[in-house]
C-alpha positions in Angstrom: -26.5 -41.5 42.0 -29.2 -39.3 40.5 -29.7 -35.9 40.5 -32.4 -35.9 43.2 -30.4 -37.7 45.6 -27.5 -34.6 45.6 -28.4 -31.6 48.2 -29.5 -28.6 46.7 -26.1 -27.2 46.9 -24.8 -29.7 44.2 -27.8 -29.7 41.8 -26.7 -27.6 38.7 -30.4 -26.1 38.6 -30.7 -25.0 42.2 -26.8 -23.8 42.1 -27.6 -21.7 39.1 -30.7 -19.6 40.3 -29.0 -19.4 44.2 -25.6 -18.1 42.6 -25.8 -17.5 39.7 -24.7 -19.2 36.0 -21.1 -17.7 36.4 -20.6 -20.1 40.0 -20.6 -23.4 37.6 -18.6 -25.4 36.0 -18.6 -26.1 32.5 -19.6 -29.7 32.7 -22.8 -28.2 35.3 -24.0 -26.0 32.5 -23.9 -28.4 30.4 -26.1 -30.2 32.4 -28.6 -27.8 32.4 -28.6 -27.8 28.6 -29.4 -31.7 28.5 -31.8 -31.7 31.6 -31.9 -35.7 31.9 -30.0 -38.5 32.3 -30.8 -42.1 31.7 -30.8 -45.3 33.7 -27.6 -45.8 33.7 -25.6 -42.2 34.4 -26.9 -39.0 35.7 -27.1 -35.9 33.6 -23.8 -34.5 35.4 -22.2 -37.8 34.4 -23.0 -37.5 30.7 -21.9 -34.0 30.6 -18.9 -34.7 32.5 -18.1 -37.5 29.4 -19.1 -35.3 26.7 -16.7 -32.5 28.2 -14.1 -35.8 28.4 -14.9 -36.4 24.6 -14.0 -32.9 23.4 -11.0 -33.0 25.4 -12.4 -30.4 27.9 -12.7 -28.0 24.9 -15.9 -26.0 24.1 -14.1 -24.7 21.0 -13.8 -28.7 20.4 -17.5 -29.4 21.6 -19.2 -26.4 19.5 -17.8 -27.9 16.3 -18.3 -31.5 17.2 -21.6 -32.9 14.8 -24.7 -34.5 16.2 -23.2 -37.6 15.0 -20.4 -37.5 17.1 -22.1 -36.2 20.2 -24.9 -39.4 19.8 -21.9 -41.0 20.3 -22.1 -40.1 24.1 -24.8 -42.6 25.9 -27.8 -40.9 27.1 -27.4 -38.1 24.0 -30.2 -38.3 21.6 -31.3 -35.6 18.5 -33.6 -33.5 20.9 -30.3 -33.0 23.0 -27.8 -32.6 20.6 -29.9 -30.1 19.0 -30.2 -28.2 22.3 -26.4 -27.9 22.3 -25.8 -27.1 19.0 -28.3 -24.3 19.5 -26.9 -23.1 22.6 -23.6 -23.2 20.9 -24.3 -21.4 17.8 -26.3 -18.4 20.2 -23.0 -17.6 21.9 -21.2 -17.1 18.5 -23.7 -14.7 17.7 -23.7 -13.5 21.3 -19.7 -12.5 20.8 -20.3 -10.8 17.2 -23.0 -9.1 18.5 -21.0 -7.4 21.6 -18.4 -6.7 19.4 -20.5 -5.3 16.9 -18.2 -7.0 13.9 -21.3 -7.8 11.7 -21.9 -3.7 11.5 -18.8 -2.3 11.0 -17.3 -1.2 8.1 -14.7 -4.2 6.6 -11.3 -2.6 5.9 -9.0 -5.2 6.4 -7.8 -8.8 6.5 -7.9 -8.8 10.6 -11.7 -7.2 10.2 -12.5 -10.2 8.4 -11.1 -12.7 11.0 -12.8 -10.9 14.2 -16.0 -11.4 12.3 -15.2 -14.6 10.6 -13.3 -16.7 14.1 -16.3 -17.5 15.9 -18.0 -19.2 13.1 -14.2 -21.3 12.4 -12.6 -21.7 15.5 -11.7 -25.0 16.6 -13.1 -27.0 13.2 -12.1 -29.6 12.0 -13.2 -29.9 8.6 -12.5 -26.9 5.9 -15.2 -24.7 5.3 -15.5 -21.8 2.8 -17.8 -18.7 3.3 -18.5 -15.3 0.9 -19.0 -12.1 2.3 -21.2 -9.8 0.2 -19.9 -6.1 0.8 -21.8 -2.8 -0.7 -19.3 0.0 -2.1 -19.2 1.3 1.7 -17.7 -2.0 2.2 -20.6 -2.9 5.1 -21.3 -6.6 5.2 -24.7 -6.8 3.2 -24.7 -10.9 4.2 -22.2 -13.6 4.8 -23.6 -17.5 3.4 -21.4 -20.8 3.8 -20.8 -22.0 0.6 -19.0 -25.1 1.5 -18.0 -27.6 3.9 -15.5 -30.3 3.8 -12.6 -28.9 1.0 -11.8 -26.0 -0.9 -11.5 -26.5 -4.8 -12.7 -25.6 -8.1 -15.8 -28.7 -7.9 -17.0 -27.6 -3.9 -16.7 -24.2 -4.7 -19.1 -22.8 -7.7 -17.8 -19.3 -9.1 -21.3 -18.9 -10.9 -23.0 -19.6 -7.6 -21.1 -16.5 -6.1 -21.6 -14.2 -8.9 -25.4 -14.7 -8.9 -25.9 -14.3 -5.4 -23.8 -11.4 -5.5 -26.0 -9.8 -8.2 -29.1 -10.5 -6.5 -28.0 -9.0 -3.0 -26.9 -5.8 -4.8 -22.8 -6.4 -3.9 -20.4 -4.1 -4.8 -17.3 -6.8 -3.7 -16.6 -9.9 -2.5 -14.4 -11.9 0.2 -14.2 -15.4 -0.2 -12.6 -17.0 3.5 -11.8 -20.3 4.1 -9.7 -22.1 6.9 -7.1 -24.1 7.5 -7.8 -27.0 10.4 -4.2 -27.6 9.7 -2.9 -24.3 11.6 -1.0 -23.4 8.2 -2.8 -20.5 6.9 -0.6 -20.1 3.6 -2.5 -21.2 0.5 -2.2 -23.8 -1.9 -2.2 -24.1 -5.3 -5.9 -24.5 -5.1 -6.8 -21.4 -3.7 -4.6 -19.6 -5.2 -6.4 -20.9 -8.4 -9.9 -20.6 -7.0 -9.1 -17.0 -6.1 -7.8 -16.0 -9.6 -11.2 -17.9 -11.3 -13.6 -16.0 -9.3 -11.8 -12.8 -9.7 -12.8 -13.0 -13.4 -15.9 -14.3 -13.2 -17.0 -11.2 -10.8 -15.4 -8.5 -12.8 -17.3 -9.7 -16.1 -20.1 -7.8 -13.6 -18.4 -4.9 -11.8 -18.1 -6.8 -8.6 -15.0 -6.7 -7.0 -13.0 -9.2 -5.2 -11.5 -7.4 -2.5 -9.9 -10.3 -0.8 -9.2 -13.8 -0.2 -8.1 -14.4 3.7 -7.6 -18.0 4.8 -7.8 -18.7 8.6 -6.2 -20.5 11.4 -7.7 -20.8 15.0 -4.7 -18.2 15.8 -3.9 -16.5 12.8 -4.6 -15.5 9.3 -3.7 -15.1 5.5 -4.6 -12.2 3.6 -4.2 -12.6 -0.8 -4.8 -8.7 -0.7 -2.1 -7.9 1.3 0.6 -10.5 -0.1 -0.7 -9.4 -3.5 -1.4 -12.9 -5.0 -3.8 -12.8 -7.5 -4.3 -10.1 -10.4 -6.7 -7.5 -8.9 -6.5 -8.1 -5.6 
């Protein structure tokens, strides 16, 4: 059935701007977001699918690439761009009501608030750096790698020049764990020693090393592993 053919009560659009945006469902939004369907299923049926294909997850969805969502018939770049967009503007949407990106970061569970939204629900490691000033206020925060967590994906030179040129008094290097196991291995444990020296060589400090879960959280700092930290 297409879209045209529903009443205006069951038409995602029409439902939205009568009731509101809170009175759909997920899979409704969604619809919204892809605006079309094809030939062969309506744009509620796609949705419905690509909900079905994150497992009803939009932790799931938000990290799923636009490879895997062209997986989904009737999903093409334009679309897949449209959701990864719409995705990546309520991330910002909850650091920005929180107000995490402007407060002052004092402690392993300040860096999770501000780093969960970016890392919940991925499936693939990623490591980030945030660049602190001495009032340890987040100057920037940059991905520095996706896909693993070692001494050849992670470049301790790359981090200590972009440091320098952002003016950084410290460092946090945070990385998760898709495994739910936020205790480190011997990798980061080495990583976080190796950039430790290469920032002190210029006054920059490491202040921590916190390694993340969807629930919970590692802190080197506060277990003390590491020289320095």
């Amino acid at each position: 059935m297409k879209i045209k053919d529903l009443c205006l009560e069951d038409r995602p659009r029409e439902k939205m701007l009568r009731h509101g945006a809170s009175s759909l469902s997920n899979s409704e939004l969604i619809a919204i977001l892809l605006r079309t369907g094809t030939r062969e299923r309506n744009v509620l049926e796609i949705s419905s699918l690509l909900l079905a294909e994150a497992g009803g997850s939009l932790q799931s969805l938000a990290s799923m690439s636009a490879d895997r969502l062209r997986h989904t018939g009737g999903i093409g770049n334009g679309k897949a761009a449209t959701l990864a967009a719409a995705m990546e503007l309520g991330k910002r949407y909850v650091l920005e009501i929180k107000g995490n990106d402007r407060l002052p970061i004092n402690s392993p569970r300040a860096v999770f608030d501000l780093m969960i939204p970016e890392l919940l629900g991925l499936k693939e490691e990623q490591a980030w750096v945030l660049y602190l000033n001495r009032a340890n206020r987040l100057i920037d925060k940059e991905r520095i790698s996706n896909g693993g967590l070692d001494s050849t994906t992670v470049d301790s030179k790359v981090i200590v020049r972009h440091a320098l040129d952002k003016h950084a008094g410290s460092v946090i290097l945070v990385h998760n764990h898709p495994s739910g196991n936020p205790h480190p291995g011997s990798s980061d444990i080495q990583l976080t020693g190796q950039l430790r020296s290469a920032l002190s060589t210029f006054d920059i400090i490491l202040t921590d090393h916190v390694v993340i879960t969807d629930r919970q959280f590692y802190s080197f700092a506060d277990e003390r592993i590491g020289e320095g930290l």
